[in-house]
TIMI-2910 file (N, C-alpha, C, CB; in pm, 1 decimal, decimal comma, always signed):
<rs>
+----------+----------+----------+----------+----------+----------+----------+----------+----------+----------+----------+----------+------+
!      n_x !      n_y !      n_z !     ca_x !     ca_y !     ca_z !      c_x !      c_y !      c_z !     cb_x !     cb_y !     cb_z ! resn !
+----------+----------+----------+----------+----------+----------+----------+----------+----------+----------+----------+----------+------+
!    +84,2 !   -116,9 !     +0,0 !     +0,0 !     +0,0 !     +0,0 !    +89,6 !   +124,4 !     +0,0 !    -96,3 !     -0,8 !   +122,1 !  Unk !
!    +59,7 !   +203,8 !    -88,4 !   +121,0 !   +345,0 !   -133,3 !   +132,3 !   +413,6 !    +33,1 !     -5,1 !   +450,6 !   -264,0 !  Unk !
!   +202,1 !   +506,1 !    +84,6 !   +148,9 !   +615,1 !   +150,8 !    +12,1 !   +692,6 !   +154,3 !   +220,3 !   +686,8 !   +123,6 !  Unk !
!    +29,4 !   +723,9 !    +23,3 !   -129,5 !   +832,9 !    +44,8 !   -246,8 !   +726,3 !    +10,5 !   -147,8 !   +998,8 !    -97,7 !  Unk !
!   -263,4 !   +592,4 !     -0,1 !   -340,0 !   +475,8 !    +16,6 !   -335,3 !   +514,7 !   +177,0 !   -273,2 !   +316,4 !    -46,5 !  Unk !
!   -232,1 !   +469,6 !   +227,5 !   -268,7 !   +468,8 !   +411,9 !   -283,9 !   +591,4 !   +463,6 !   -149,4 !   +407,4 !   +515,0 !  Unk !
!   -255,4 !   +713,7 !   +412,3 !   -318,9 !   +818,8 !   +418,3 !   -456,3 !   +837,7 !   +433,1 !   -289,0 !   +867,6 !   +336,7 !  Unk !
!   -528,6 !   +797,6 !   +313,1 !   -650,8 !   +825,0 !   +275,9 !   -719,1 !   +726,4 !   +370,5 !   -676,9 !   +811,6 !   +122,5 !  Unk !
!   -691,6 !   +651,8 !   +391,4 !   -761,3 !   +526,6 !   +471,7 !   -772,6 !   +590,5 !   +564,1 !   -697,4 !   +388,7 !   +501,6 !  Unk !
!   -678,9 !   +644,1 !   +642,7 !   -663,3 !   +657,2 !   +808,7 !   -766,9 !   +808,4 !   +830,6 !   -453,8 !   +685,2 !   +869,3 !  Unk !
!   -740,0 !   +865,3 !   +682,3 !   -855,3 !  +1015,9 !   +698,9 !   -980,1 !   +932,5 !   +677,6 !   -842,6 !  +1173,0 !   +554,4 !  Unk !
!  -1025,7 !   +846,0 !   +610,3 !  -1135,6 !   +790,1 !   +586,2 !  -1192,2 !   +706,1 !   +721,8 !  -1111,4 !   +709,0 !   +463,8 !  Unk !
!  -1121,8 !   +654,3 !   +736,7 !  -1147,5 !   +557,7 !   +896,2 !  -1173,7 !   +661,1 !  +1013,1 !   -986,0 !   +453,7 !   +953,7 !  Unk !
!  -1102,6 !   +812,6 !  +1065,5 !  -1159,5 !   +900,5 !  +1153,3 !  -1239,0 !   +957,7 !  +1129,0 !  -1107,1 !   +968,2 !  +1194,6 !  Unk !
!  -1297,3 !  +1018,5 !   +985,3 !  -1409,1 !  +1044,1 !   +937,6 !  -1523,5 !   +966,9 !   +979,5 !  -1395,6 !  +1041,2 !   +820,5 !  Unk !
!  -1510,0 !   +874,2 !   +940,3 !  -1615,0 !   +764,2 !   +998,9 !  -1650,5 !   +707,1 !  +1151,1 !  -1577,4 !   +651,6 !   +937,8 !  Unk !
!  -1549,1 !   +729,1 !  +1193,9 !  -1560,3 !   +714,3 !  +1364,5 !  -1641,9 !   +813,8 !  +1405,0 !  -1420,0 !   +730,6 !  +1453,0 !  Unk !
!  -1567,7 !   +986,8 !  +1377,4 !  -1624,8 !  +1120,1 !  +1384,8 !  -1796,3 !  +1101,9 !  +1374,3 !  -1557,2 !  +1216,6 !  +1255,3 !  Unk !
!  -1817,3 !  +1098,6 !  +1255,8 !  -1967,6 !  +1036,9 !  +1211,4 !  -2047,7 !   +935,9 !  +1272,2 !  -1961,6 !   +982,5 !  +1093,7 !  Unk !
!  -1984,1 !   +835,1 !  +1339,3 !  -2038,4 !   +699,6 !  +1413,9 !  -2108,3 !   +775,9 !  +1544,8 !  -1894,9 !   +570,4 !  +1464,9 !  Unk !
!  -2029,3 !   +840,5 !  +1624,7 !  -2042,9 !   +870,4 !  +1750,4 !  -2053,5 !  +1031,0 !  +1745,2 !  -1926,4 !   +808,7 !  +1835,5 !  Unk !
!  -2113,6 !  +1077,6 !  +1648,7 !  -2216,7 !  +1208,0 !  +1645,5 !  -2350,8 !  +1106,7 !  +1636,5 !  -2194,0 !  +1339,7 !  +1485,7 !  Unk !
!  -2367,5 !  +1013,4 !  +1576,0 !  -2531,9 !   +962,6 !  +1576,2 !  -2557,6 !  +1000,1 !  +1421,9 !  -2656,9 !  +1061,3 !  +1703,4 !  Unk !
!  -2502,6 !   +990,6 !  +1307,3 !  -2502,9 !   +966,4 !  +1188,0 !  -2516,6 !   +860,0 !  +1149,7 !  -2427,1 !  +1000,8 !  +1142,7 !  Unk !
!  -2512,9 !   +865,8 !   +999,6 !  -2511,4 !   +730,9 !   +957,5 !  -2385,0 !   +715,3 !   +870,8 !  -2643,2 !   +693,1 !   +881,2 !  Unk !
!  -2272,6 !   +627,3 !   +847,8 !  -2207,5 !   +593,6 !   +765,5 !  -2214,4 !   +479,0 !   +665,7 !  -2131,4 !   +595,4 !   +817,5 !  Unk !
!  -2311,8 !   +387,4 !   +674,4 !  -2311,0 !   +299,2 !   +567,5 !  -2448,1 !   +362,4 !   +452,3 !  -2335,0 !   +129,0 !   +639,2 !  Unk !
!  -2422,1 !   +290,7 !   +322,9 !  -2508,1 !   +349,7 !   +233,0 !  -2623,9 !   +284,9 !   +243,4 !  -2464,0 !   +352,3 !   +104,0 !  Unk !
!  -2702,9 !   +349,9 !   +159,5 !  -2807,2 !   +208,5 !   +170,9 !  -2825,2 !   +125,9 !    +40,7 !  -2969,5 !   +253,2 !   +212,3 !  Unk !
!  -2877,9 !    +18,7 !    +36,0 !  -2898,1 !    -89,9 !     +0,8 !  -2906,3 !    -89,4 !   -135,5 !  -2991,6 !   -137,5 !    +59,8 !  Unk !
!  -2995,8 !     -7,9 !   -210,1 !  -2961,5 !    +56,8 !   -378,0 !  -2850,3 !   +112,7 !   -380,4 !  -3056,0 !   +171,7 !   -441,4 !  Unk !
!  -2764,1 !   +227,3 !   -316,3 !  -2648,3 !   +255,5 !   -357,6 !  -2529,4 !   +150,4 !   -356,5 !  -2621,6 !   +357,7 !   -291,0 !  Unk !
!  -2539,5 !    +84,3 !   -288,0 !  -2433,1 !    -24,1 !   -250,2 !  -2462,7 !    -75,6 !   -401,7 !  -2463,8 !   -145,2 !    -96,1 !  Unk !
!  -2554,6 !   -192,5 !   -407,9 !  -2571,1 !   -264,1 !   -540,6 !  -2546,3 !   -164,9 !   -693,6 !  -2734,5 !   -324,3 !   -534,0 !  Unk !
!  -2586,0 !    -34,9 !   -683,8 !  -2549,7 !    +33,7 !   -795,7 !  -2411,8 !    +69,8 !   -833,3 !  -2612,1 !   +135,1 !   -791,5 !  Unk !
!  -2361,7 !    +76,4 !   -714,2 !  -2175,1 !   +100,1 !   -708,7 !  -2121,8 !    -57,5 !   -760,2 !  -2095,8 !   +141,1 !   -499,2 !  Unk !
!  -2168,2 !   -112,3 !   -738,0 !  -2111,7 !   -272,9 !   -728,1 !  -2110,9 !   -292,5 !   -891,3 !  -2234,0 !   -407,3 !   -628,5 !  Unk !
!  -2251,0 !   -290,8 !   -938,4 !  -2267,5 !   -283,3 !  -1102,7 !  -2159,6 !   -180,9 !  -1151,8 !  -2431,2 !   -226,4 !  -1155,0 !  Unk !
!  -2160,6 !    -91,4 !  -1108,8 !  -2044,0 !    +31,2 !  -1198,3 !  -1906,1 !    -42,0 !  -1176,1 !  -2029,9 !   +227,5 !  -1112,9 !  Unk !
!  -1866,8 !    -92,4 !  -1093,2 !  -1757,2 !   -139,7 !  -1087,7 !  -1730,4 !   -222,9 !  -1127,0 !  -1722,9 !   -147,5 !  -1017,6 !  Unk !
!  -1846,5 !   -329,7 !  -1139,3 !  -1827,5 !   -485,5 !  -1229,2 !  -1809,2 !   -440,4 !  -1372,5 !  -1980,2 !   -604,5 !  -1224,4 !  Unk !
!  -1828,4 !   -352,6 !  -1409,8 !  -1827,3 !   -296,2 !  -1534,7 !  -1637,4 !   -238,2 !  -1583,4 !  -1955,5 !   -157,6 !  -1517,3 !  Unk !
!  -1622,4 !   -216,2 !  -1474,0 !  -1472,6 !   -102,3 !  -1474,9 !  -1350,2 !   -175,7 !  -1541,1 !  -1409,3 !    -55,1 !  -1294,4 !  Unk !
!  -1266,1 !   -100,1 !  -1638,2 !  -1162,7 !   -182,8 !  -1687,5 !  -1080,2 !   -164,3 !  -1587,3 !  -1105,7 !   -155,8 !  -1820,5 !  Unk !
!  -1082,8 !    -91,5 !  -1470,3 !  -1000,9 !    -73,5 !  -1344,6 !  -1011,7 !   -187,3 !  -1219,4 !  -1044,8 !    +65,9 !  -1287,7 !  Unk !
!  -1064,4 !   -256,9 !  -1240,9 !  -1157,4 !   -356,8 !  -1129,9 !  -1004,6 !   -468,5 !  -1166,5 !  -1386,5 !   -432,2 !  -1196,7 !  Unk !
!  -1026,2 !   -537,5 !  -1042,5 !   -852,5 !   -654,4 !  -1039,6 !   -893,0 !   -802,2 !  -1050,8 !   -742,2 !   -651,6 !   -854,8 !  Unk !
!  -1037,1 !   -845,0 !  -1059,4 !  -1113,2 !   -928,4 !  -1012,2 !  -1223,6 !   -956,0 !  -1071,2 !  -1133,1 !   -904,3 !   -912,2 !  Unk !
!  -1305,0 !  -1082,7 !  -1107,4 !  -1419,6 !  -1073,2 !  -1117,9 !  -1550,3 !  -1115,6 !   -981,8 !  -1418,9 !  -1143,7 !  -1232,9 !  Unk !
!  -1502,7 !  -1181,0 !   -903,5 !  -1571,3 !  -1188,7 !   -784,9 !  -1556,8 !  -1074,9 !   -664,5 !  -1533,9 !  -1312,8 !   -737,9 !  Unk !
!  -1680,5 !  -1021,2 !   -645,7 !  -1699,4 !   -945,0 !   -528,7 !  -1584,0 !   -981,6 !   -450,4 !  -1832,2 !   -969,2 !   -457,5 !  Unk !
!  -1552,8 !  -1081,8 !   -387,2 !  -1443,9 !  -1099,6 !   -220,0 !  -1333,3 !  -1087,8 !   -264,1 !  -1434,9 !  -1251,9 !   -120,3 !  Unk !
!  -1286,5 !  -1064,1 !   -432,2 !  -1155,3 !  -1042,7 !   -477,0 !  -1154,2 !   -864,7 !   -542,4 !  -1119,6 !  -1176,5 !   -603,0 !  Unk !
!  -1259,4 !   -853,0 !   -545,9 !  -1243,3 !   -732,3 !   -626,4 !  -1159,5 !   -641,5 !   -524,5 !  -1393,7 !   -664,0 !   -676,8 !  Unk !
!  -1052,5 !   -583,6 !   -655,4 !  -1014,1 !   -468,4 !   -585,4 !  -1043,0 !   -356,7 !   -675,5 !   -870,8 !   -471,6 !   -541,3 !  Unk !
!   -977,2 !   -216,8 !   -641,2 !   -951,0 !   -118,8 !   -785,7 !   -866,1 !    -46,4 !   -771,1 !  -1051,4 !    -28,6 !   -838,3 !  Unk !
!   -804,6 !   -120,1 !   -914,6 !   -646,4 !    -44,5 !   -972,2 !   -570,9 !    +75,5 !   -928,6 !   -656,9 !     -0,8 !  -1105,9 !  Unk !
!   -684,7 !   +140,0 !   -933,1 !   -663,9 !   +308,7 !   -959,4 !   -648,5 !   +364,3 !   -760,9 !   -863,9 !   +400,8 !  -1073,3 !  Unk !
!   -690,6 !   +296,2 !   -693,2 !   -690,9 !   +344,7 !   -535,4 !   -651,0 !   +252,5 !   -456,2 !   -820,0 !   +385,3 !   -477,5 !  Unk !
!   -654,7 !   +119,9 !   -500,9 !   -604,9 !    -26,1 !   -480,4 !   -713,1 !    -61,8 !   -326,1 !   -391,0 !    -32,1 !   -449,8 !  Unk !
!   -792,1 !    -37,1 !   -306,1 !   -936,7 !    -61,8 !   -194,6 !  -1043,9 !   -185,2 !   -224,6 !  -1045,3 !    +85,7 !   -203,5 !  Unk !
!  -1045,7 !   -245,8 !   -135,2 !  -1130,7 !   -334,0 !   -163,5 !  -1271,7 !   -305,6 !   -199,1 !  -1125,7 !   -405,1 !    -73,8 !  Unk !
!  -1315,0 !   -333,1 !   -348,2 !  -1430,9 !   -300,1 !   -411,9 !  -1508,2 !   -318,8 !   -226,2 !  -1483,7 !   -425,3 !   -575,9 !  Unk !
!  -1562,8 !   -403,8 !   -183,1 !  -1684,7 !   -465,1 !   -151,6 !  -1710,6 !   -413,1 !     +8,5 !  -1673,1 !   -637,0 !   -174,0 !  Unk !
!  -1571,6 !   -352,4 !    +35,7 !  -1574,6 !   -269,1 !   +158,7 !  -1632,7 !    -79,4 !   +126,1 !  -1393,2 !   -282,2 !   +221,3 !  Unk !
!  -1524,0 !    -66,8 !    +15,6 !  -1554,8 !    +50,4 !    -28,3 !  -1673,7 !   +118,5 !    -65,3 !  -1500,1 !    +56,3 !   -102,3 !  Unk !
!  -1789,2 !    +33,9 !   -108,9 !  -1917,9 !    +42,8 !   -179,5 !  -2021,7 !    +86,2 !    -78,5 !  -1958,0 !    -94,1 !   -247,0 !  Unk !
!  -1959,1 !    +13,4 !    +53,0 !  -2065,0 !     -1,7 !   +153,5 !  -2100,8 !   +159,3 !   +233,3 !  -2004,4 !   -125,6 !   +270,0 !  Unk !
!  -1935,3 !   +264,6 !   +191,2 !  -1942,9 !   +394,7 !   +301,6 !  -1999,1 !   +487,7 !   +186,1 !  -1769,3 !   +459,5 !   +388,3 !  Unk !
!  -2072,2 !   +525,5 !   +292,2 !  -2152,7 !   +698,3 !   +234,6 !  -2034,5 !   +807,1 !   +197,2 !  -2261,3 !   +794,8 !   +392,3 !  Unk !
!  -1952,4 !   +841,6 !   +275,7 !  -1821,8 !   +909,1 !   +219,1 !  -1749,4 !   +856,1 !    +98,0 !  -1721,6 !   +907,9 !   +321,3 !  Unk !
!  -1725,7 !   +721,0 !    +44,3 !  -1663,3 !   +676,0 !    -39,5 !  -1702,3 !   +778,4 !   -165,6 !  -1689,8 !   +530,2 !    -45,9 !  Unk !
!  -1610,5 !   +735,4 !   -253,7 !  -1580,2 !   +808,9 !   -433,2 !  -1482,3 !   +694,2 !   -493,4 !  -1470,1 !  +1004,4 !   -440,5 !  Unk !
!  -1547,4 !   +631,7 !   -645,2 !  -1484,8 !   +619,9 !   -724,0 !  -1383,0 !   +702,0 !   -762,2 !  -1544,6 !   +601,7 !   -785,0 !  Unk !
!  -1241,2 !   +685,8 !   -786,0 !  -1165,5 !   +812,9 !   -788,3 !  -1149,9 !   +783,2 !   -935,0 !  -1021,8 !   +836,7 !   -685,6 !  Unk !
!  -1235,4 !   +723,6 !  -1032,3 !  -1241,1 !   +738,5 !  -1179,9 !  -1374,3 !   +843,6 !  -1187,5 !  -1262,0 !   +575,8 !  -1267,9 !  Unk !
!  -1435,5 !   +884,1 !  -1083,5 !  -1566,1 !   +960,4 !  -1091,6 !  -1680,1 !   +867,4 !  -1150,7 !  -1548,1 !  +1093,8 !  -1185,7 !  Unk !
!  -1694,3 !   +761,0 !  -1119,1 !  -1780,4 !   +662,2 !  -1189,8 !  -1919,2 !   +656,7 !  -1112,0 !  -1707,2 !   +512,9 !  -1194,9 !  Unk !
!  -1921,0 !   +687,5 !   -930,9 !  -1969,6 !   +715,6 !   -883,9 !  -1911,4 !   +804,0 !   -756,6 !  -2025,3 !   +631,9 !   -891,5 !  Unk !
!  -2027,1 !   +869,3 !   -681,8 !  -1992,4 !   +959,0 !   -590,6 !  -2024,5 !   +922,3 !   -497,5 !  -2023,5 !  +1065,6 !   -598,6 !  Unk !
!  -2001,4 !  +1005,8 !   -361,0 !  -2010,2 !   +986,7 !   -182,6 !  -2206,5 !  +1059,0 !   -204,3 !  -1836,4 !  +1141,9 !    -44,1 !  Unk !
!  -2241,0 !   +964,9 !   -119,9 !  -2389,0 !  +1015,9 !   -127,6 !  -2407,4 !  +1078,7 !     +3,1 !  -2504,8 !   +897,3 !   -153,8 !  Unk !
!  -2298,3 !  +1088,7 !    +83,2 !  -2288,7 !  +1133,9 !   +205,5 !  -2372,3 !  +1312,5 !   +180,5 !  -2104,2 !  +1121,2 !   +256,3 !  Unk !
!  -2426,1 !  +1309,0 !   +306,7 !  -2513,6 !  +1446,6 !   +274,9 !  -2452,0 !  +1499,1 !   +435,7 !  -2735,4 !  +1425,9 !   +246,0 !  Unk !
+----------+----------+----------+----------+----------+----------+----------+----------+----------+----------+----------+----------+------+
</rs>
């Protein structure tokens, strides 16, 4: 894993704590998850064809973890953080 891979993680992971224990929500819901999943099964960036292998190229994150947070971004812009 790159630096700014464990970078981004570790801003992504206190973000999400931050958010947990204000009484937010951090996971997406249930259509966004499956719609991210399709965009990505689609991606010439994807490392994998099974969900528990998928990764992506371009940020090197596990598709199937990544899909699940409201903050997340495709960093091909394929999809966005639905985080409000």
């Amino acid at each position: 894993m790159r630096f700014k891979n464990i970078f981004s993680f570790v801003a992504t992971l206190l973000y999400i704590v931050k958010r947990f224990f204000s009484g937010r929500d951090v996971i997406a819901d249930f259509n966004d998850i499956e719609n991210r999943i399709q965009i990505c099964r689609g991606c010439e960036h994807r490392s994998a064809d099974t969900l528990k292998d998928m990764k992506c190229q371009l940020c090197e994150c596990k598709v199937r973890y990544k899909v699940r947070l409201l903050s997340s971004e495709c960093p091909d812009g394929r999809w966005i953080s639905t985080d409000s």
